[in-house]
C-alpha positions in Angstrom: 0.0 0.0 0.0 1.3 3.1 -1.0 0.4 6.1 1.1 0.6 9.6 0.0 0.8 12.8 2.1 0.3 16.3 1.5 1.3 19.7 3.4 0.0 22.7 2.8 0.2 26.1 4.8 -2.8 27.5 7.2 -3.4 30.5 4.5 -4.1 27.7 2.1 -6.3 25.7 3.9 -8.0 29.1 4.4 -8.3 29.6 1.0 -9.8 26.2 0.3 -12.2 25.7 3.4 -13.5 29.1 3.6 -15.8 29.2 0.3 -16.9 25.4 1.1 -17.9 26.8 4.9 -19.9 30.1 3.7 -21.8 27.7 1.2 -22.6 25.0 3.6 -23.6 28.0 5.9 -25.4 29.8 3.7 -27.3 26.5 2.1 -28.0 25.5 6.4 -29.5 29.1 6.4 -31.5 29.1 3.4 -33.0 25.9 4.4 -33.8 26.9 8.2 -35.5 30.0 6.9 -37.8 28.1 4.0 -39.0 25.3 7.1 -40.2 28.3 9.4 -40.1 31.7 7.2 -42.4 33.3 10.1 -39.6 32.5 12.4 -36.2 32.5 12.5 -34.6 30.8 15.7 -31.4 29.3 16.7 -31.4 26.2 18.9 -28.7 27.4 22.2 -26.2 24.5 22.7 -25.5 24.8 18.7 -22.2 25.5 17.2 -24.3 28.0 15.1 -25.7 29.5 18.0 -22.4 29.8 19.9 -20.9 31.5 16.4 -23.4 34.0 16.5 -22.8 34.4 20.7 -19.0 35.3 20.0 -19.4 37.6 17.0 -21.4 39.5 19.1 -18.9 39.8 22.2 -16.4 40.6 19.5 -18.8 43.1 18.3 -18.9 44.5 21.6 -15.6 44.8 22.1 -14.7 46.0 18.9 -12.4 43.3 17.5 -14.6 42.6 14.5 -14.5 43.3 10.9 -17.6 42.9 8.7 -17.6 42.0 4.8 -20.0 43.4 2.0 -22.3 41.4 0.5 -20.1 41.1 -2.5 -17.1 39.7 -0.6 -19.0 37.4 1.1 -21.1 35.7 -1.6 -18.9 36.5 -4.6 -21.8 38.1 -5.9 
């Protein structure tokens, strides 16, 4: 058996997860909202729900930086 391995750096692994993670997101988000379009609610004890906990204490505090719509989606 011949195995194979591969390195690459952090800033590439960036590069490749991050579009695959605002899709899934986005896709998660766009189903959540179609199932109950009245209302929009996060189960606590969700990694979603924690996300959205610490971008707002990072909000709070300043230590945040938001992206258009544009850079975001690719749109």
């Amino acid at each position: 058996m011949i195995q194979s391995h591969a390195t690459i750096s952090i800033e590439e692994l960036v590069n490749v997860l991050e579009p695959l993670i605002r899709r899934v997101v986005r896709e998660e988000l766009a189903e959540a909202i179609e199932k109950k379009p009245d209302i929009f609610y996060i189960e606590p004890d969700t990694p979603l729900y924690e996300d959205m906990l610490e971008i707002r204490e990072r909000k709070r505090e300043n230590d945040i930086e938001l992206y258009s719509h544009k850079e975001v989606w690719n749109e």
